[in-house]
C-alpha positions in Angstrom: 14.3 -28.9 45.4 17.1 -28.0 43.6 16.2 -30.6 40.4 12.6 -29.6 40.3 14.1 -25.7 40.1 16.4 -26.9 37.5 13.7 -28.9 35.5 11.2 -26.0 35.6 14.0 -23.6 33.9 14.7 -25.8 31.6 11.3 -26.4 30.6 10.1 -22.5 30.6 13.3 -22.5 27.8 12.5 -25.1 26.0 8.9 -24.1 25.9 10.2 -20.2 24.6 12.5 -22.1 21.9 9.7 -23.8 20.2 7.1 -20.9 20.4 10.1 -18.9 18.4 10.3 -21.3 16.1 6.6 -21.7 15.6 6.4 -17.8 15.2 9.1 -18.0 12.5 7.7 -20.8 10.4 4.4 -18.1 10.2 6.2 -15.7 9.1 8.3 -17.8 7.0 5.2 -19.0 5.4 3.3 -15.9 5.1 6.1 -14.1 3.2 5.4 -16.8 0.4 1.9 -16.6 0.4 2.6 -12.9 -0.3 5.4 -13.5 -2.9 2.5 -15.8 -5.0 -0.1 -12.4 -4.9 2.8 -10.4 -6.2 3.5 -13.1 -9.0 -0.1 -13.2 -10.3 -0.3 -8.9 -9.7 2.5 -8.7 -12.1 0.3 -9.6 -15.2 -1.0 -5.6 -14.1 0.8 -2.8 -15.6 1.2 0.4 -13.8 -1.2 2.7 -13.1 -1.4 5.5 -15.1 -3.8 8.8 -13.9 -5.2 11.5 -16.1 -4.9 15.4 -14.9 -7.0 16.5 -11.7 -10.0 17.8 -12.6 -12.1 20.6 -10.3 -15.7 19.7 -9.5 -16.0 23.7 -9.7 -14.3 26.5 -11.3 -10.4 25.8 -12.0 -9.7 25.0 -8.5 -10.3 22.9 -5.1 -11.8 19.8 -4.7 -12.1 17.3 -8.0 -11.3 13.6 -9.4 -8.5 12.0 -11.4 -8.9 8.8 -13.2 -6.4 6.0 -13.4 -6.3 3.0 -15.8 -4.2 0.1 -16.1 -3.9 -3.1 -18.5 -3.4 -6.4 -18.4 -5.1 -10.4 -19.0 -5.6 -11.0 -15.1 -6.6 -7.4 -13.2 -9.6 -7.2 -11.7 -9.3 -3.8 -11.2 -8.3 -1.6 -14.3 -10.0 1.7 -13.6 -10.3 4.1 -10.7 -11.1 7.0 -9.4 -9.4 9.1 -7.2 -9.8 12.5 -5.4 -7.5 15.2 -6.0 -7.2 19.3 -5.0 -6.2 21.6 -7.3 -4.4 24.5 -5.2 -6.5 28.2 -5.7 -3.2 30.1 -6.1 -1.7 28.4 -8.6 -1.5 30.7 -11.1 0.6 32.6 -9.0 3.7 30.4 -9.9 3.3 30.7 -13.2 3.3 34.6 -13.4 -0.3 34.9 -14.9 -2.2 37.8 -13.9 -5.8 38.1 -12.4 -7.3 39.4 -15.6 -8.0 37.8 -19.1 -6.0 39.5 -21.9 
């Protein structure tokens, strides 16, 4: 009784050990499938975004675009929403009326 205990034990361990190792050797591989995306990304430059721009008046809710260059990008312009704060004249000392 005392073997079988021992066997079972040692087989539970054995089988944690190699679904460890299995779960590492994913990961391991994963992290150099991403490290290959990065490699070809890097022909992109950086994305660079033009001011925010209202949909109404001077402020709220409006779009900024972003561009970027490069050989391989498949994506080298985009659009992104933006909100343009109502008071924000207010840190800049301007008054409510047009001199």
């Amino acid at each position: 009784m005392q073997a079988q205990k021992l066997w079972s034990q040692v087989a539970v361990i054995a089988l944690l050990v190699v679904a460890v190792t299995a779960t590492d050797a994913g990961k391991a591989e994963k992290q150099g499938g991403s490290a290959a995306k990065k490699d070809r990304r890097s022909d992109c430059g950086e994305w660079q975004w033009s001011v925010c721009v209202a949909h109404e008046g001077d402020c709220g809710l409006g779009t900024r675009e972003g561009t970027r260059g490069g050989a391989e990008c498949k994506q080298t312009i985009k659009t992104q929403r933006c909100k343009i704060p109502c008071n924000w004249k207010k840190k800049f000392g301007a008054s409510g009326g047009v001199q």
